[in-house]
C-alpha positions as CSV (number, residue, x, y, z in Angstrom):
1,X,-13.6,-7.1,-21.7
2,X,-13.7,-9.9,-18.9
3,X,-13.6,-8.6,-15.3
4,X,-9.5,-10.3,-15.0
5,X,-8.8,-8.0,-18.2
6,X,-10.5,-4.8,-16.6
7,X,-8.9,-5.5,-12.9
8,X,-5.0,-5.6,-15.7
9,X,-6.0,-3.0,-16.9
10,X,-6.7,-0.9,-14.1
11,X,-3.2,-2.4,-12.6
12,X,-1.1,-1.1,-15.3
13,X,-2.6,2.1,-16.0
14,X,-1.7,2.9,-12.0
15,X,2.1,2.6,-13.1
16,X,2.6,1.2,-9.4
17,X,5.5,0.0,-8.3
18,X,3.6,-3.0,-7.2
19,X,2.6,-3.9,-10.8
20,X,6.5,-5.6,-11.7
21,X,6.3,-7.7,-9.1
22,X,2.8,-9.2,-9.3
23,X,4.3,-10.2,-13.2
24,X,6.4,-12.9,-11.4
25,X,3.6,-14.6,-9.8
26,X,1.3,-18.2,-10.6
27,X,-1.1,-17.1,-12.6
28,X,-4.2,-17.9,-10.2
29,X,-1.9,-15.6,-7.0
30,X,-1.3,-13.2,-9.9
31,X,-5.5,-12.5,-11.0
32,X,-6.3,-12.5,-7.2
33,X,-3.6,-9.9,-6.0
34,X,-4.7,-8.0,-9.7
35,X,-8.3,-8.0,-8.7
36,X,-7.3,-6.8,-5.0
37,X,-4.9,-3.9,-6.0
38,X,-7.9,-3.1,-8.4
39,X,-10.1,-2.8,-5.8
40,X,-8.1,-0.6,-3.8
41,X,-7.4,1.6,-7.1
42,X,-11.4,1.6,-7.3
43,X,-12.5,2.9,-4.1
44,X,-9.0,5.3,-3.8
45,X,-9.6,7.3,-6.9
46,X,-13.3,7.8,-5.3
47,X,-11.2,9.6,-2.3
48,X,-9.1,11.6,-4.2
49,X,-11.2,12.5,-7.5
50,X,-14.8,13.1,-6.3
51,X,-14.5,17.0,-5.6
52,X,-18.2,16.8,-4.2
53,X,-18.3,15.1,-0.6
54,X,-21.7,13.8,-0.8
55,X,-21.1,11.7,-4.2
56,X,-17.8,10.7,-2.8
57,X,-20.1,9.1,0.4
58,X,-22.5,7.8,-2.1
59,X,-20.4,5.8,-4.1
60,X,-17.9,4.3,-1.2
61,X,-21.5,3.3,0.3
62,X,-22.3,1.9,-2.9
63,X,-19.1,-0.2,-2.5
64,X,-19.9,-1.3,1.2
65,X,-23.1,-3.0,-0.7
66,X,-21.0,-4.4,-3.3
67,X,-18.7,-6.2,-1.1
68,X,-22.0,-7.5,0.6
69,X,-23.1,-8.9,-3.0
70,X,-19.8,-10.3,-3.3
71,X,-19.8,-12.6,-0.2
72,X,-23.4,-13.1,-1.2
73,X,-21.8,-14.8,-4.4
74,X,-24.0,-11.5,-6.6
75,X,-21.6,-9.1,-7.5
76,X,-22.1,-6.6,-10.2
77,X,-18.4,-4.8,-10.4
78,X,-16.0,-6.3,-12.9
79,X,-13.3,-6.0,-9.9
80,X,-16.1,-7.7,-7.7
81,X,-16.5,-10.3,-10.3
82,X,-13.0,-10.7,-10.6
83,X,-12.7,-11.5,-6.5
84,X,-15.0,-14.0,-6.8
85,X,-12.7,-17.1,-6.4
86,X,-10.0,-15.5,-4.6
87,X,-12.6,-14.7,-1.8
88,X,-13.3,-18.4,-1.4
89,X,-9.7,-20.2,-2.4
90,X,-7.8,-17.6,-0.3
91,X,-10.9,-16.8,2.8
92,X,-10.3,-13.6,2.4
93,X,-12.7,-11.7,5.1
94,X,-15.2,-9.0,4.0
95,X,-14.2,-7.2,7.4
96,X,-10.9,-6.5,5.5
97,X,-12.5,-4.8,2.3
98,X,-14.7,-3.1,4.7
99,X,-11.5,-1.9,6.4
100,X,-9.9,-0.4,3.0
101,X,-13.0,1.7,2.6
102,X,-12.7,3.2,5.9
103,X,-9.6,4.0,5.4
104,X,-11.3,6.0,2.1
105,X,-13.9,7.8,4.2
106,X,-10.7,8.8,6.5
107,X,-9.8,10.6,3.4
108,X,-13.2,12.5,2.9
109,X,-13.2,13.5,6.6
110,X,-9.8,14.3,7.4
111,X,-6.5,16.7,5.5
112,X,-4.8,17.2,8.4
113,X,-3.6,14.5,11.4
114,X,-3.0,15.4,14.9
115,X,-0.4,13.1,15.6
116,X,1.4,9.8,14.4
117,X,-1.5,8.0,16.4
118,X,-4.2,9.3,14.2
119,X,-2.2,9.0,11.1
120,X,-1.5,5.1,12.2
121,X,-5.0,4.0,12.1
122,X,-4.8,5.8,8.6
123,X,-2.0,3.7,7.5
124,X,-3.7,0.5,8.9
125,X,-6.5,0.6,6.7
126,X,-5.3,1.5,3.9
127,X,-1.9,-0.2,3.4
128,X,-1.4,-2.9,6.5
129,X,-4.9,-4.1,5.6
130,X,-3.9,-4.5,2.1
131,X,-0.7,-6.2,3.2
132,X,-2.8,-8.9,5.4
133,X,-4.7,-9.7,2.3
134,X,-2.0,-10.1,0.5
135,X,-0.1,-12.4,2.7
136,X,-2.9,-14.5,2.5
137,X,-3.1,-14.7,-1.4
138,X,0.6,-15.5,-1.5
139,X,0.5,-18.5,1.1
140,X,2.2,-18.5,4.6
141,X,2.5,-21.1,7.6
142,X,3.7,-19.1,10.7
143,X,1.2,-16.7,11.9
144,X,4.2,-13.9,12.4
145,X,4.0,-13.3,9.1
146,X,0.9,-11.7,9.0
147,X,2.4,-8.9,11.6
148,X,5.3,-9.0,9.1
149,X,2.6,-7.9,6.8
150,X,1.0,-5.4,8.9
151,X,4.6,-3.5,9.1
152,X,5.4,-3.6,5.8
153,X,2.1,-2.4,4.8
154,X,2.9,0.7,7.3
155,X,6.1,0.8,5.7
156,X,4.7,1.3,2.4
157,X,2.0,3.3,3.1
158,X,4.7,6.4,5.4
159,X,6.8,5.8,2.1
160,X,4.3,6.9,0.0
161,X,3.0,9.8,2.3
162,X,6.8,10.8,2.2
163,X,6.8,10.7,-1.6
164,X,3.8,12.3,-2.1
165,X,3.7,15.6,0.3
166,X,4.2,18.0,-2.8
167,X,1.2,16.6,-4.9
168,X,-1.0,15.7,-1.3
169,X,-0.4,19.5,0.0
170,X,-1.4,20.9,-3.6
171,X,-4.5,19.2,-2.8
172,X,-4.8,21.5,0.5
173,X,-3.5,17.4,2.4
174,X,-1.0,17.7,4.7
175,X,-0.5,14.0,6.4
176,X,2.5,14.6,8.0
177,X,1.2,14.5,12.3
178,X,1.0,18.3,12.8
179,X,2.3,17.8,16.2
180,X,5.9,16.6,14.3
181,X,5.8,19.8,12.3
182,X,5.4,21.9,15.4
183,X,8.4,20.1,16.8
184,X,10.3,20.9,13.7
185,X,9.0,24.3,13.7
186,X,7.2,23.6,10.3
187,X,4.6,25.5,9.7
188,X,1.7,24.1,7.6
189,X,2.0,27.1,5.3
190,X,5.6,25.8,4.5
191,X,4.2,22.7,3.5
192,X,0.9,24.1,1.3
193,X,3.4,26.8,0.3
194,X,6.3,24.4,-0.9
195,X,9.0,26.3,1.3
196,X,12.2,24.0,0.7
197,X,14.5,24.9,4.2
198,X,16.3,23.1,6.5
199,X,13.8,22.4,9.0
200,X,11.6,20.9,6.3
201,X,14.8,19.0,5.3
202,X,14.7,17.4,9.3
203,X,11.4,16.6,9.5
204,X,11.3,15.1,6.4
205,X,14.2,12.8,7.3
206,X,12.2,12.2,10.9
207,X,9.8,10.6,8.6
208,X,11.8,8.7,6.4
209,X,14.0,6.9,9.6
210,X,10.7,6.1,10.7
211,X,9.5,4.4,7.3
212,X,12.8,2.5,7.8
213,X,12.0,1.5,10.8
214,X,9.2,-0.2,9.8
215,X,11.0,-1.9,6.9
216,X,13.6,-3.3,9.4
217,X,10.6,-4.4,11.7
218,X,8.9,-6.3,8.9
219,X,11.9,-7.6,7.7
220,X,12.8,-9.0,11.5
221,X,9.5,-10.6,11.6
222,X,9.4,-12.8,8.6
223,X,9.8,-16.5,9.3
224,X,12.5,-18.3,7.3
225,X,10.3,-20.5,6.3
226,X,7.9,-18.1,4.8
227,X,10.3,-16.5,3.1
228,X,10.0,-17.8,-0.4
229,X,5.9,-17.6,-0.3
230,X,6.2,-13.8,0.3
231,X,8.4,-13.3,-2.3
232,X,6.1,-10.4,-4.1
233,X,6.4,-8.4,-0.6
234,X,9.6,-8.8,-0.7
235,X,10.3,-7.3,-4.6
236,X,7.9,-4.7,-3.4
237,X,10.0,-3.5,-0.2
238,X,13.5,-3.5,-2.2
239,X,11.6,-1.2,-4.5
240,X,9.6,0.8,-1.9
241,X,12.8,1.0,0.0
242,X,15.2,2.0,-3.0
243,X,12.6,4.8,-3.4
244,X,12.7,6.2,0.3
245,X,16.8,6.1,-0.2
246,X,16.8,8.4,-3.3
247,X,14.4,10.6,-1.3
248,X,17.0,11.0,0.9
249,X,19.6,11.3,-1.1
250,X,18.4,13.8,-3.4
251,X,17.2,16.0,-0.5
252,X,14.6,14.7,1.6
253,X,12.9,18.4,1.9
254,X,12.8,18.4,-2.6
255,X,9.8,16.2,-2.0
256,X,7.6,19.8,-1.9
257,X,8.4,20.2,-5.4
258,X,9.3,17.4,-7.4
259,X,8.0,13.4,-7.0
260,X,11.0,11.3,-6.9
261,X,10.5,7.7,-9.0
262,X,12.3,4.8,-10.4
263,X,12.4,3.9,-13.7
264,X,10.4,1.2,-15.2
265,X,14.0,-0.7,-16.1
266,X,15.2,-0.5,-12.2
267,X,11.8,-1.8,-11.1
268,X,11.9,-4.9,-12.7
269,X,15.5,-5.6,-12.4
270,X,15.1,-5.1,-8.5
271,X,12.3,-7.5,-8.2
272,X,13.9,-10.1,-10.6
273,X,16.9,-9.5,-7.9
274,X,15.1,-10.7,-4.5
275,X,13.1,-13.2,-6.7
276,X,16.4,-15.1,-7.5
277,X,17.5,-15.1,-3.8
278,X,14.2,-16.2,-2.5
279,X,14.1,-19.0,-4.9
């Protein structure tokens, strides 16, 4: 197996949203956003699947060397190997991967976040990071897009945490800011407990107008003329968003026991839709 066919494999066995639009991209933008979404797969399944805290620090350091070998031009990773070229074609900085994998030890350190200022540096390393890579894989020429990026990447990333509070708080995770569940008069046992109620139901949609309010943001701050090379974000927010609006729909505060998700079909046809208009 080459390291492009483990970094597609690892894509597609994610079942990310991400993975039907990065099928409408050149083939070199589509290996190098592959081999970065593996990456981030890589050192995110470290977080969430090494039960014993001292492996987990052991191999996220091993990782901090391997993005040392990879601007060295040595890397030993297949996903490494794999970012190679995009490193050099794209000057993608090392501080960014760096960045992703504190985001990780975040994860090893913290279950619970004070308030939405805590929980924002979260979101910064481990999504808007992401998104500032990204923009640079797919091409711009107005530096407003990379704050563009950065909101959408917040965007994504309170979309997810909005999605996911069910499986995260089975996990004993709670990333909601506890300070918003005091306002809401949430307890955190309501949320480890999967309590459906009305208060649950407000301060879930508290959280969802202020994922919104990021996609609106990032939407704002996209030049025109960048429009077309950020395409792939683009496919990625009409799903993202779509997602956020069936939460709400079906009942923002069902998110404690069910994990609502679009169907493979509506994916693609909702990414093949903002392709055509960004054409």
């Amino acid at each position: 197996m080459t390291p492009q066919q483990y970094c597609e494999q690892k894509t597609a066995q994610s079942g990310s949203s991400f993975y039907y639009s990065f099928m409408f991209l050149a083939k070199p933008q589509r290996e190098a956003i592959t081999a970065l979404y593996a990456f981030c797969r890589e050192v995110d399944d470290i977080a969430d699947e090494c039960t014993e805290l001292h492996i987990a620090q052991t191999k996220l350091h091993w990782w901090r060397s391997e993005i040392e070998n990879l601007y060295q031009g040595k890397p030993q990773h297949p996903v490494s190997k794999a970012l190679l070229i995009p490193i050099k074609t794209y000057h993608l900085d090392a501080e960014h991967f760096n960045e992703i994998i504190d985001g990780m030890e975040m994860d090893l350190n913290f279950n619970r976040y004070e308030d939405f200022k805590q929980l924002q540096l979260y979101c910064y390393r481990v999504a808007s990071v992401v998104g500032l890579l990204a923009a640079q894989i797919f091409g711009f020429g107005n530096r407003k897009t990379l704050k563009y990026a950065h909101d959408l990447g917040m965007a994504f990333q309170l979309t997810n945490i909005i999605r996911d509070v069910g499986e995260d708080s089975r996990r004993g995770r709670i990333y909601l800011p506890l300070d918003e569940l005091a306002q809401f008069n949430v307890l955190e046992e309501d949320i480890l407990h999967s309590r459906e109620s009305d208060a649950v139901q407000a301060l879930m949609n508290f959280q969802i107008e202020r994922a919104e309010s990021y996609y609106d943001r990032a939407l704002r701050e996209l030049p025109v003329t960048d429009r077309k090379s950020q395409r792939v974000g683009l496919m990625m927010a009409a799903i993202y968003r779509t997602l956020l609006r069936e939460i709400k729909a079906d009942g923002a505060h069902k998110v404690l026991n069910s994990r609502t998700s679009l169907g493979a079909l509506r994916k693609f046809l909702l990414a093949a839709k903002v392709w055509v208009k960004n054409l």
